[in-house]
C-alpha beads as a LAMMPS data file, in Angstrom:
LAMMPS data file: protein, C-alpha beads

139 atoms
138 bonds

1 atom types
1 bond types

-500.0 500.0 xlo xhi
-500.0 500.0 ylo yhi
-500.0 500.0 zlo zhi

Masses

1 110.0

Atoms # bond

1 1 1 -133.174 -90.414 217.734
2 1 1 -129.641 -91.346 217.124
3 1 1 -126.509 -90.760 217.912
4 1 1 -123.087 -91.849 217.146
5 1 1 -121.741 -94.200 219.774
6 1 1 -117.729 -94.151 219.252
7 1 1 -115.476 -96.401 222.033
8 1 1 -112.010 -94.936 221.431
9 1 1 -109.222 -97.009 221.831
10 1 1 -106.415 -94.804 221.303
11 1 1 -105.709 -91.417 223.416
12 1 1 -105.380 -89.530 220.298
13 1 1 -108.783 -89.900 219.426
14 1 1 -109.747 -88.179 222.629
15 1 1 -110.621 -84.501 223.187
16 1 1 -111.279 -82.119 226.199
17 1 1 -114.354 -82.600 228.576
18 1 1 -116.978 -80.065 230.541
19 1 1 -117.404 -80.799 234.133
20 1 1 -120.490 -79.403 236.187
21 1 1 -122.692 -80.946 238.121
22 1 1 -126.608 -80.351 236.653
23 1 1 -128.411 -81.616 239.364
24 1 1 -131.150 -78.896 240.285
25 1 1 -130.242 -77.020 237.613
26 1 1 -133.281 -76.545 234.691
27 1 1 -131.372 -78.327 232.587
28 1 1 -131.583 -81.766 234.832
29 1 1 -132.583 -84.519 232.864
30 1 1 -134.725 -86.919 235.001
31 1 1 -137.951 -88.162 232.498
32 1 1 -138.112 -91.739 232.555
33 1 1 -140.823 -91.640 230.425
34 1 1 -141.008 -95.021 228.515
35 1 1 -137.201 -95.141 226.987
36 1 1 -135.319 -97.579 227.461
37 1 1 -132.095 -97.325 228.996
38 1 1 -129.982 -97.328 226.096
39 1 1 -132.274 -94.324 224.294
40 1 1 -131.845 -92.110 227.941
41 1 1 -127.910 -92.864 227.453
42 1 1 -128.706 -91.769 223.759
43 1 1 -130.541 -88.678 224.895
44 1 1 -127.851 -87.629 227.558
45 1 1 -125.339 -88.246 225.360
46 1 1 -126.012 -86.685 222.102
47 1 1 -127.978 -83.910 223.777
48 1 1 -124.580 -82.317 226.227
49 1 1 -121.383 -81.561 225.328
50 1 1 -119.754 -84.041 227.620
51 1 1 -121.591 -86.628 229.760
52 1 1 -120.519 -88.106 232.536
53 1 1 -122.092 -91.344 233.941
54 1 1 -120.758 -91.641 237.234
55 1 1 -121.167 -93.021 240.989
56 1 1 -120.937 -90.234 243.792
57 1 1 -118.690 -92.181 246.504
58 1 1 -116.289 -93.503 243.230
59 1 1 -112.734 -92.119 243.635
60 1 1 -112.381 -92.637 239.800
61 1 1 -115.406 -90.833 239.083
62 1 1 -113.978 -88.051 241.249
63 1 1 -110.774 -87.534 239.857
64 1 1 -112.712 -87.537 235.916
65 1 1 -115.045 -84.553 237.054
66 1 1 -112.212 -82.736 238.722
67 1 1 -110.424 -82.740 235.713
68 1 1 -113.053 -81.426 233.734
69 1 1 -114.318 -79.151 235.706
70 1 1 -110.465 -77.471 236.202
71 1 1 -110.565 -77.665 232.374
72 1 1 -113.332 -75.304 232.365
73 1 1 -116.051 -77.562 231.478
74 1 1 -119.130 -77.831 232.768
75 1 1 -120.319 -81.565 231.963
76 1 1 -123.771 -82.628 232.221
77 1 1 -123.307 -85.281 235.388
78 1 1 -125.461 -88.381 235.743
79 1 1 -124.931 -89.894 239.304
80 1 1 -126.462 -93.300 238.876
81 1 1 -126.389 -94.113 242.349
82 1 1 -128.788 -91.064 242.798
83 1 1 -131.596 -91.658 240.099
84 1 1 -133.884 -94.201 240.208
85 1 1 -133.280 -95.482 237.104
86 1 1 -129.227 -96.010 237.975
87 1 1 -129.380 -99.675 238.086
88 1 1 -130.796 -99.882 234.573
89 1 1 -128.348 -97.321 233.244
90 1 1 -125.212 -98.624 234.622
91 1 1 -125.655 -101.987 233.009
92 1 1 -126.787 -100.705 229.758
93 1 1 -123.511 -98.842 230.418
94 1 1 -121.807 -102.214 230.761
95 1 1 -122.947 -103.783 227.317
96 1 1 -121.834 -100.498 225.341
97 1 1 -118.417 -100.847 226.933
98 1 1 -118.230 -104.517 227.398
99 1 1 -118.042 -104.591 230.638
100 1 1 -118.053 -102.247 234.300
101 1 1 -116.529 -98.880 232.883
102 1 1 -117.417 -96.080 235.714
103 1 1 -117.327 -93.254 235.297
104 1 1 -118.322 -93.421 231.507
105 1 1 -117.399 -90.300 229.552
106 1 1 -119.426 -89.020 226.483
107 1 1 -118.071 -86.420 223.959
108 1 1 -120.275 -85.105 221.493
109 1 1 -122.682 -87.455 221.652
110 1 1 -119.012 -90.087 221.409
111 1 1 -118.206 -92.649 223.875
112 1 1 -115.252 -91.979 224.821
113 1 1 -114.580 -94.807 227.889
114 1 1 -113.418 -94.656 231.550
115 1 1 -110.881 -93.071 233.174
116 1 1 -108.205 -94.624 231.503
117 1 1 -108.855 -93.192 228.734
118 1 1 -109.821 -89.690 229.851
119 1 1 -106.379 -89.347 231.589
120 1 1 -104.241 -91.035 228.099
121 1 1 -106.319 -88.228 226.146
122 1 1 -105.111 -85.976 228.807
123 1 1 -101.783 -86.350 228.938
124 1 1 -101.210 -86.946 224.837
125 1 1 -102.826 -83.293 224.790
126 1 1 -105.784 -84.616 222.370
127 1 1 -108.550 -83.931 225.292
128 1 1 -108.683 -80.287 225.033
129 1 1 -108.917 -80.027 221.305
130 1 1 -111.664 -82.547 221.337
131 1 1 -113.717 -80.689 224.279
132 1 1 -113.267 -78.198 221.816
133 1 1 -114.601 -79.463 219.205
134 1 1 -117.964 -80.938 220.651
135 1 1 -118.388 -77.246 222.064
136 1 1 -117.584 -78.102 225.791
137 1 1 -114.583 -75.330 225.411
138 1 1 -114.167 -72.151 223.573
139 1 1 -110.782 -70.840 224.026

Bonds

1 1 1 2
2 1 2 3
3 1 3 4
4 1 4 5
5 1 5 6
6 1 6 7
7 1 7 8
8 1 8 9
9 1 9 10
10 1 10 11
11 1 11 12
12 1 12 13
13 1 13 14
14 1 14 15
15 1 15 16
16 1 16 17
17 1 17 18
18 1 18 19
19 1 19 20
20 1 20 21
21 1 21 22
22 1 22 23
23 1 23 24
24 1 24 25
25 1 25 26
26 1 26 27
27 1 27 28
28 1 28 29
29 1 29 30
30 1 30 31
31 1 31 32
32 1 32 33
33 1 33 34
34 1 34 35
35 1 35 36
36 1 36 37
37 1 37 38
38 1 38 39
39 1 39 40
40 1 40 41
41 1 41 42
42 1 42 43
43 1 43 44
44 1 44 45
45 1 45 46
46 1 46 47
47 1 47 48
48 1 48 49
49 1 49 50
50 1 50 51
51 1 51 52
52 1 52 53
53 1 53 54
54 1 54 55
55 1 55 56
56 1 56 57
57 1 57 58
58 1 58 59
59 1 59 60
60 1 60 61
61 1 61 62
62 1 62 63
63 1 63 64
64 1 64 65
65 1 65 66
66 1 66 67
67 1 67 68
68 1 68 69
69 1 69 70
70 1 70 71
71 1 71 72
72 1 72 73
73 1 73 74
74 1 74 75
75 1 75 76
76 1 76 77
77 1 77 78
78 1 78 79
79 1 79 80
80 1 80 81
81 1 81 82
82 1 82 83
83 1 83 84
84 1 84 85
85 1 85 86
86 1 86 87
87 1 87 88
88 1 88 89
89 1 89 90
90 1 90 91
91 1 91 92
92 1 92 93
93 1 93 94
94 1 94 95
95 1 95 96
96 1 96 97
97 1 97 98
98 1 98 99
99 1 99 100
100 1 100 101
101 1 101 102
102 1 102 103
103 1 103 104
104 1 104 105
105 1 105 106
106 1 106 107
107 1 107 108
108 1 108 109
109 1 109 110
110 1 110 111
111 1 111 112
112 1 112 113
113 1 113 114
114 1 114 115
115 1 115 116
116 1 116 117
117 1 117 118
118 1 118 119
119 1 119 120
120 1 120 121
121 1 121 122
122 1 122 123
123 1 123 124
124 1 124 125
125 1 125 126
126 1 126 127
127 1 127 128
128 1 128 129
129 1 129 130
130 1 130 131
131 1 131 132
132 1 132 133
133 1 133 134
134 1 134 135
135 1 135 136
136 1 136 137
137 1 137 138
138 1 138 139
């Protein structure tokens, strides 16, 4: 499977995010199965509207699902320090983005970055039409 893996540099290539927690939900991903880390990140990715890779006690990680989630998106939410797998994924995480980004944001299957990024797209107003368009919003 694959899927296309976009760092954005500029916050008018962003677009708006979901933001909801899927832990316990049915919709929990948690097969380890024999993927490596980069094809889970793959999976995640391409297979949610937004993605968020993210540590629980991060401040930044916070503030990126609280502005999702008051966006009206309901992100699929990957807390590595929760899975065991979280090690793994966080440094795959690193060699996509060239180094520590957390929390790592996924739109439409795009990397989108930290939250930098999510914020620049944000404020430019280029978030919301991009949650849009990956399906995360529909107004």
């Amino acid at each position: 499977m694959q899927f296309e893996l976009e760092f954005l540099q500029s916050s008018a290539d962003l677009g708006v995010m979901n933001d909801m927690s899927l832990h316990g939900s049915p919709f929990e991903f948690r097969s380890h199965d024999d993927t490596s880390p980069i094809e889970r990140i793959e999976r995640l990715a391409s297979g949610n509207a937004v993605a968020v890779f993210s540590i629980s006690s991060c401040c930044m990680c916070h503030v990126v699902k609280r502005l999702l989630f008051s966006l009206g998106v309901s992100p699929m939410i990957y807390e590595l320090d929760e899975e065991s797998d979280g090690i793994e994924i966080e440094e795959a995480l690193s060699r996509l983005v060239g180094g520590s980004v957390l929390p790592t944001v996924f739109i439409g299957g795009k990397l989108i970055g930290g939250l930098e990024q999510v914020m620049a797209a944000h404020i430019s107003g280029s978030l919301v039409p991009r949650l849009k368009e990956a399906g995360a919003l529909w107004l």
